[in-house]
N, C-alpha and C positions, 0 to 999 in steps of 0.2 A: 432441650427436650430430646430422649434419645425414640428411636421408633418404636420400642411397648409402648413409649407414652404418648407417640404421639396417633399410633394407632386407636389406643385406647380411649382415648381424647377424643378420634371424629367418633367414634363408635357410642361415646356417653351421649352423641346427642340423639342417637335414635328414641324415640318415643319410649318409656317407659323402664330406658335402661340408662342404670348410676353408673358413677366411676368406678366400683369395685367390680361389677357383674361384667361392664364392660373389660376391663382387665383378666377376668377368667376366659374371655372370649377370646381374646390375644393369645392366652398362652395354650389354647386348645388349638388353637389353630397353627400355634409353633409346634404342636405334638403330631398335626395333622400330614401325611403322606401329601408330598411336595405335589404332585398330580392332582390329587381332591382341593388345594391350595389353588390351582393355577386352573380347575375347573373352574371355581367358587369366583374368583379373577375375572376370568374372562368374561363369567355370567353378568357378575356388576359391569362391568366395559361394555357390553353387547346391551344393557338395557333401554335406553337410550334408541337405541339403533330399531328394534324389533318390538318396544311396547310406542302406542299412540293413543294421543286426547283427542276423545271424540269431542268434535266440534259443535254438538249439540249438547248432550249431557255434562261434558268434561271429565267422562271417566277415563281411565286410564283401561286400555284393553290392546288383545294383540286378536283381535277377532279375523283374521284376515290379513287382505292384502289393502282393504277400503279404509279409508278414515273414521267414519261411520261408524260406530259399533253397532255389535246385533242388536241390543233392544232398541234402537233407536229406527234402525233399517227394517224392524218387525212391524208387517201392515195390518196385522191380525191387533196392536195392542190398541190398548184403548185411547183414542185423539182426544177426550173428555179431562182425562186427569192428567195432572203432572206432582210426582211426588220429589218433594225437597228432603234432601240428606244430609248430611255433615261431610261426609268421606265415602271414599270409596266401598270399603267395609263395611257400611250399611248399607248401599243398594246390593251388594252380595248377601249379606242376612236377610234382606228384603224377598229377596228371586228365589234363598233356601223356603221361605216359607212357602210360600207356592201359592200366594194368595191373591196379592195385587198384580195387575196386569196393563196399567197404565204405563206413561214415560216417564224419566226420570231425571232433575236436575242436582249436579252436587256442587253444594255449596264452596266446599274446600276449607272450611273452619266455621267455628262459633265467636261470637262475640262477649265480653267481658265486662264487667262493671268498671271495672278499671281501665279501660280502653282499649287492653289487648286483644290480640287476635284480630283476624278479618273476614270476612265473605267476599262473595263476588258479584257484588252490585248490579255490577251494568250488565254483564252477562246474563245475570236472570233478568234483567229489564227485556233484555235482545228477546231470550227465548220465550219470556211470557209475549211479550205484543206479537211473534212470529205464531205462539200456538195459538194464539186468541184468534188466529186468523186457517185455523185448523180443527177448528171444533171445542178448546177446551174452556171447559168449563167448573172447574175444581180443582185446588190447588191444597197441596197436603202436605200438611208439615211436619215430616217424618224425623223431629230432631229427639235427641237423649234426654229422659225427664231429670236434667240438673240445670243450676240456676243459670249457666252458659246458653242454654238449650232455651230456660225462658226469657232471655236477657235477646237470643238472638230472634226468638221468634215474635219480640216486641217491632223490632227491626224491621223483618220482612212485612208487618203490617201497617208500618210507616210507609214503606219502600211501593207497597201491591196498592195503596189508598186507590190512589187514580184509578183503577179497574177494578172495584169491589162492585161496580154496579152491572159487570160482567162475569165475575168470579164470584166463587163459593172456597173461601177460605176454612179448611181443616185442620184438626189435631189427632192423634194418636189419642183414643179412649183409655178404657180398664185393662190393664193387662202390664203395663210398665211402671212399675213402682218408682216411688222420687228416689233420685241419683243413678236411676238405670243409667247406663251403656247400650243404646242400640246392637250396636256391633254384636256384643254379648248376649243378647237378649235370643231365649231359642224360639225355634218356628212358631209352636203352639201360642207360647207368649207374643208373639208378633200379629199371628194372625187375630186374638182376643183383641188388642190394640188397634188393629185393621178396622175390625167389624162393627167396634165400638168408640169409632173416632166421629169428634165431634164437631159441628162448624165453630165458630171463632169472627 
């Protein structure tokens, strides 16, 4: 394999991009001034270094110099709720809407009928028994209305049993049609789903 292909080959595996489109990427970036190349460079090498996993949430942020991200370090949010997400990209859709003001845990994937994919189990076990001991009281299950989203949110209801009689387990209401994409999904549509989310 010579280096277009083998460039273009790590590149197919980013999320939503084939071998061909990945290939177009390659050769724009052969057309690209050697500098904008060796910025674009450095930025990948330097990621690693300058982004951090909050150790509560598990989002990915460069909020600072703390571990901590901001919503997590925010003493203004609400100790009551904690919303569940798939990715990162949906507690940022989440925070564009301007609506919820609670905490936030990311799952880091959906689960599969076919047994693919994963979550992270223990991690929500950690941070639910740590908030339960912080006030919360309502756990929201901010996933994408497709069958991944209800296959996983069968899951966390297995997973939350033991504290249901502590918890108030939610859904996302009216407002996200089936096969939505949170990520995609804009404010107004999110806040509708907010306002109109239902216990479970």
């Amino acid at each position: 394999m010579d280096h277009i292909d083998e460039l273009a080959s790590a590149l197919s595996r980013f999320p939503g991009i084939g071998p061909r489109q990945a290939k177009r990427f390659v050769f724009y970036l052969l057309a690209t001034p050697i500098p904008e190349r060796a910025k674009l460079a450095e930025l990948i090498a330097s990621l690693g270094k300058n982004v951090r996993q909050c150790p509560e949430c598990l989002r990915f942020h460069n909020d600072g110099a703390t571990t901590i991200c901001r919503y997590c370090a925010d003493k203004t949010r609400d100790d009551t709720q904690l919303m569940l997400v798939e990715k990162d990209q949906d507690l940022a859709a989440v925070e564009r809407a301007g609506t919820y003001h609670g905490h936030y845990f990311v799952l880091g994937g959906v689960l599969t009928l076919t047994g693919k994919g994963m979550i992270r189990e223990k991690e929500l076990i950690k941070i639910i028994e740590k908030r339960l001991k912080e006030k919360l009281k309502e756990v929201v299950l901010a996933l994408s209305a497709t069958s991944e989203g209800e296959y996983t949110i069968d899951r966390i209801h297995e997973l939350l049993a033991p504290y249901r009689d502590q918890l108030k387990l939610s859904e996302l209401g009216r407002g996200l049609s089936t096969g939505s994409e949170l990520e995609y999904s804009d404010a107004e549509t999110l806040r509708a789903a907010l306002s109109n989310r239902k216990e479970t």
